[in-house]
C-alpha positions as CSV (number, residue, x, y, z in Angstrom):
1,X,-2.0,-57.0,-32.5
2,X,-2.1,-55.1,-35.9
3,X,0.9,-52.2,-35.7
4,X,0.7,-51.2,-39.4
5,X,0.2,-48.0,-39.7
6,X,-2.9,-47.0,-42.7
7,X,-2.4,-44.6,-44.8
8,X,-4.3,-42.4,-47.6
9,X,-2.7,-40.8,-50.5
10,X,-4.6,-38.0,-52.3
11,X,-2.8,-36.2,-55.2
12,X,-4.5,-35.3,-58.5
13,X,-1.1,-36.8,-60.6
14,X,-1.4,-40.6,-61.2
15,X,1.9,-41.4,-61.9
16,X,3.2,-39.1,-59.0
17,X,0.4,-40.6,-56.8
18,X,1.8,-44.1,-58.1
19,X,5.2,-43.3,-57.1
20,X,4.8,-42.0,-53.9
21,X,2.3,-45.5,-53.2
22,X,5.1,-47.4,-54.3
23,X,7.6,-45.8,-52.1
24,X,5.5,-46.5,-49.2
25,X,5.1,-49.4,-50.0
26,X,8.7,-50.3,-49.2
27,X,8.5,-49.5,-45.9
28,X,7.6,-52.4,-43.3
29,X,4.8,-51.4,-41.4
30,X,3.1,-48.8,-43.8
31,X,-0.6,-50.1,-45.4
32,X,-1.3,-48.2,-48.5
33,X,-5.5,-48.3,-47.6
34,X,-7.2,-45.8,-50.5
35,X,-6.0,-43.5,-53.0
36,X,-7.6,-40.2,-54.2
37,X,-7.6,-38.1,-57.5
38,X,-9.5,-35.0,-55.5
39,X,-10.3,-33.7,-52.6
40,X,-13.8,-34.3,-52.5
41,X,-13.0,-38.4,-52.9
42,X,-10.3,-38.0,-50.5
43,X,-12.2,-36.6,-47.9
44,X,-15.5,-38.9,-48.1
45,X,-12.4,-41.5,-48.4
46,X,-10.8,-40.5,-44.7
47,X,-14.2,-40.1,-42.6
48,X,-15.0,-43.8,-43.9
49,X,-12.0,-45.5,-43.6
50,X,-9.9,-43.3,-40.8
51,X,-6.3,-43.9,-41.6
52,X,-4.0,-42.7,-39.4
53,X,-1.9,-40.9,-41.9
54,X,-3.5,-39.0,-44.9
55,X,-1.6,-37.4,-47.2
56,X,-2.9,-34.3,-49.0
57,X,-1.7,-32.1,-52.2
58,X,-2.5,-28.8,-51.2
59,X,-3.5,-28.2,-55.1
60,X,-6.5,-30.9,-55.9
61,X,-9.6,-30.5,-58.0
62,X,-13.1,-29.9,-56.1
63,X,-11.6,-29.7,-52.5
64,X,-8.2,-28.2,-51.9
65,X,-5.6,-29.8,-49.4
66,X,-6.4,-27.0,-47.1
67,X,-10.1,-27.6,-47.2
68,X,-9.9,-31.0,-46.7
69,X,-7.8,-30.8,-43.4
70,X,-9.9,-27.9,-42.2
71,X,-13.1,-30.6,-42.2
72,X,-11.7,-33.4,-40.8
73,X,-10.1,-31.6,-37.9
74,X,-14.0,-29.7,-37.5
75,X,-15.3,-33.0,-37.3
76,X,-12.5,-34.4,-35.1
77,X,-11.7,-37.3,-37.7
78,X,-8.6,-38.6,-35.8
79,X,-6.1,-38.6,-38.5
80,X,-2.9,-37.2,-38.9
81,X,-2.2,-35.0,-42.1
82,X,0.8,-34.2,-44.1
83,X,0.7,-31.4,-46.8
84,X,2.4,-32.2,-50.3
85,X,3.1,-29.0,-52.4
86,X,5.4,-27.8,-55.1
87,X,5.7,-23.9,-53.8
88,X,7.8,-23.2,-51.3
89,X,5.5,-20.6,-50.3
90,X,5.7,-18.8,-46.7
91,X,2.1,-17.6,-46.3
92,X,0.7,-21.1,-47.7
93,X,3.2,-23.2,-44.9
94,X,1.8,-20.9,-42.0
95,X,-1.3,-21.3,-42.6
96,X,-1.0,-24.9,-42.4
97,X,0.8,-25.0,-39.0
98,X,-1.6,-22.1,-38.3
99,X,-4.4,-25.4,-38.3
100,X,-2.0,-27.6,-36.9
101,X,-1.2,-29.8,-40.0
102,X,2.0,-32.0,-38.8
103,X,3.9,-32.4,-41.9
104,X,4.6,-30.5,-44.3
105,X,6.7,-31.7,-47.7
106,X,7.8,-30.1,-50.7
107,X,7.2,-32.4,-54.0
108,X,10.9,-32.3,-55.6
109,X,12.0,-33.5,-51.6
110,X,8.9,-36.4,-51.3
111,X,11.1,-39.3,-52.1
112,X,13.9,-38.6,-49.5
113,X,11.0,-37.2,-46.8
114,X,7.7,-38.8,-47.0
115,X,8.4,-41.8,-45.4
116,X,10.4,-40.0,-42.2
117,X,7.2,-37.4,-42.4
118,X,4.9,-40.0,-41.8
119,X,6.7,-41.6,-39.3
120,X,7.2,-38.5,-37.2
121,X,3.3,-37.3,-37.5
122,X,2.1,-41.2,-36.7
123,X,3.8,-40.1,-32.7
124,X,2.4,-36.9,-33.0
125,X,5.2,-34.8,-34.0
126,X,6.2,-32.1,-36.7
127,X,8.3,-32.6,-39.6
128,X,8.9,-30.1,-42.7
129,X,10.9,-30.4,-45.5
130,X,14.4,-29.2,-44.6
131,X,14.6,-26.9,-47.6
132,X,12.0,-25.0,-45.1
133,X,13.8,-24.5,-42.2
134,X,14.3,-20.7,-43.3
135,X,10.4,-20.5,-42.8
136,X,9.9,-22.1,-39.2
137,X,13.1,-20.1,-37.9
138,X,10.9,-16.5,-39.2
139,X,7.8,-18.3,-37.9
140,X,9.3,-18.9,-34.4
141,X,10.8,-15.3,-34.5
142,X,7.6,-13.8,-35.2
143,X,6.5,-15.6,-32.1
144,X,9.0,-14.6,-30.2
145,X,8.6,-11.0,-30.8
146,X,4.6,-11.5,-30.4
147,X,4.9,-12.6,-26.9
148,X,7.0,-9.6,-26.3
149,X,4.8,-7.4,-27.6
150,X,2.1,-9.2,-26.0
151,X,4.0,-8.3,-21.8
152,X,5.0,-4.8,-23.3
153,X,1.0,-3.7,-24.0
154,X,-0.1,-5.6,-20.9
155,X,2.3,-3.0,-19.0
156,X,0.3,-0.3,-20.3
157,X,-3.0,1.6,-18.0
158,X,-6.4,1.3,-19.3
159,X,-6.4,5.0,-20.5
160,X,-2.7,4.5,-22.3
161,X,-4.0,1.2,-24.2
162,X,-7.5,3.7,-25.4
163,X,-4.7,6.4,-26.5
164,X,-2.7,4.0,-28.5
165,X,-5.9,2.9,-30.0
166,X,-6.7,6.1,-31.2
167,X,-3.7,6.8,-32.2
168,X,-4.0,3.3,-34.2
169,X,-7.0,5.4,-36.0
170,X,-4.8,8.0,-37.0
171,X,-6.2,10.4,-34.5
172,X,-3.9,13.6,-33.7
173,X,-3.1,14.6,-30.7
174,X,-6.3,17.1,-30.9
175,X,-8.6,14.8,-31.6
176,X,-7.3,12.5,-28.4
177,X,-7.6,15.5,-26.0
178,X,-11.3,16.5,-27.6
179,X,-12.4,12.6,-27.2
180,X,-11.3,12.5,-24.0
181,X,-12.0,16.2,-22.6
182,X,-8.2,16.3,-21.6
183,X,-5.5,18.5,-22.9
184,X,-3.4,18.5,-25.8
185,X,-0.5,18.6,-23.0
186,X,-1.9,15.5,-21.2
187,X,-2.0,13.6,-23.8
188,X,1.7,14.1,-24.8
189,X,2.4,12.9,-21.3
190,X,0.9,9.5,-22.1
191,X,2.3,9.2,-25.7
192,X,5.7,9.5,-23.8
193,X,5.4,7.4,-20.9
194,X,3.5,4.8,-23.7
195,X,6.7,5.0,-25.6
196,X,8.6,4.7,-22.9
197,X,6.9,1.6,-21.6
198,X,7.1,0.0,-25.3
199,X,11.2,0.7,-25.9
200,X,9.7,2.8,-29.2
201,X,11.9,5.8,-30.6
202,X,10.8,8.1,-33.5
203,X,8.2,10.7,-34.2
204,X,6.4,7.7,-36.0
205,X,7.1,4.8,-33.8
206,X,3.9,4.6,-32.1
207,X,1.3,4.9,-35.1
208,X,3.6,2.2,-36.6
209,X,3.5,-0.4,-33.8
210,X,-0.3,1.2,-33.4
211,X,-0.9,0.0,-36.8
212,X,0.9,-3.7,-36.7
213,X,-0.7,-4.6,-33.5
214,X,-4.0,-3.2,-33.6
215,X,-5.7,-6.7,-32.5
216,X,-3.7,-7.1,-29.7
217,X,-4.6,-4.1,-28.0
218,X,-8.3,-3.8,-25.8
């Protein structure tokens, strides 16, 4: 039974590409199977030969690292994918966990993380670049705070939720009550109790949260 574990390396830098092959290549159990110079290759290179690890600069000619993983995972190419990148870059490392890439590893760490990256995404779990940890400990905050949001709105009535809406739309008091043929007076009732209900505190408080979670209330 063959328990090598394949493996594609696609970075547009030949003698980065060669060193990171040749550190591999160390490793008992790791097959170096195909190398590419772009995404476009590296992508025609995975469907055909389905590693089990491929490993993707974000920043390639023709296909970017980000494009490539988005079309193997819409055509359910069982691979496992670990980003390389040089910029430690918060909105670039979200939106690869946002697509569920495993592994994530910053360029000036690759030599002291690629070969525990690919070992962790080969049994299906995460790894990152330490030097990241800052970003998955905001990223799991974020969560956090999401989910709360999420069981503070679900707490609000149907009419509250089309109130907060509105008032989302920078709609005044006035033009709630004239909407919704109620009074001015009613509809300060429900901006309190809707306060109330979301722990909010200010005379701006709820256009704010209106604002930041627009999408979340319906």
């Amino acid at each position: 039974m063959n328990n090598e574990l394949r493996i594609v390396i696609a970075d547009d830098h030949p003698i980065f590409r060669n060193g990171l092959r040749q550190l591999l290549e160390t490793e008992t159990g790791f097959k170096i199977i195909g190398e590419a110079d772009n995404g476009e290759a590296a992508l025609k290179m995975i469907a055909s030969e389905k590693p089990d690890v491929a490993i993707l600069d974000i920043d390639m000619p023709e296909k970017d690292g980000f494009e490539v993983a988005n079309a193997l995972f819409s055509k359910s190419i069982p691979v496992e994918v670990i980003f390389l990148t040089m910029h430690r870059n918060k909105k670039l490392f979200n939106a690869a966990l946002n697509i569920e890439v495993k592994g994530y590893v910053l360029k000036d760490s690759a030599m002291a993380d690629l070969i525990n990256a690919v070992k962790a995404v080969s049994r299906g779990q995460n790894f990152i670049s330490p030097q990241l940890s800052t970003f998955l400990i905001e990223r799991h905050r974020q969560t956090e705070n999401l989910t709360g949001n999420g069981a503070a709105i679900s707490k609000l009535t149907p009419t509250e939720k089309k109130i907060l809406m509105m008032i989302g739309d920078y709609k005044t008091s006035k033009d709630i009550a004239n909407e919704m043929f109620i009074s001015i007076r009613t509809v300060e009732h429900h901006r309190s109790n809707i306060a109330i209900k979301l722990d909010l505190k200010g005379s701006h408080a709820l256009l704010k949260f209106a604002l930041d979670h627009k999408d979340e209330i319906s």
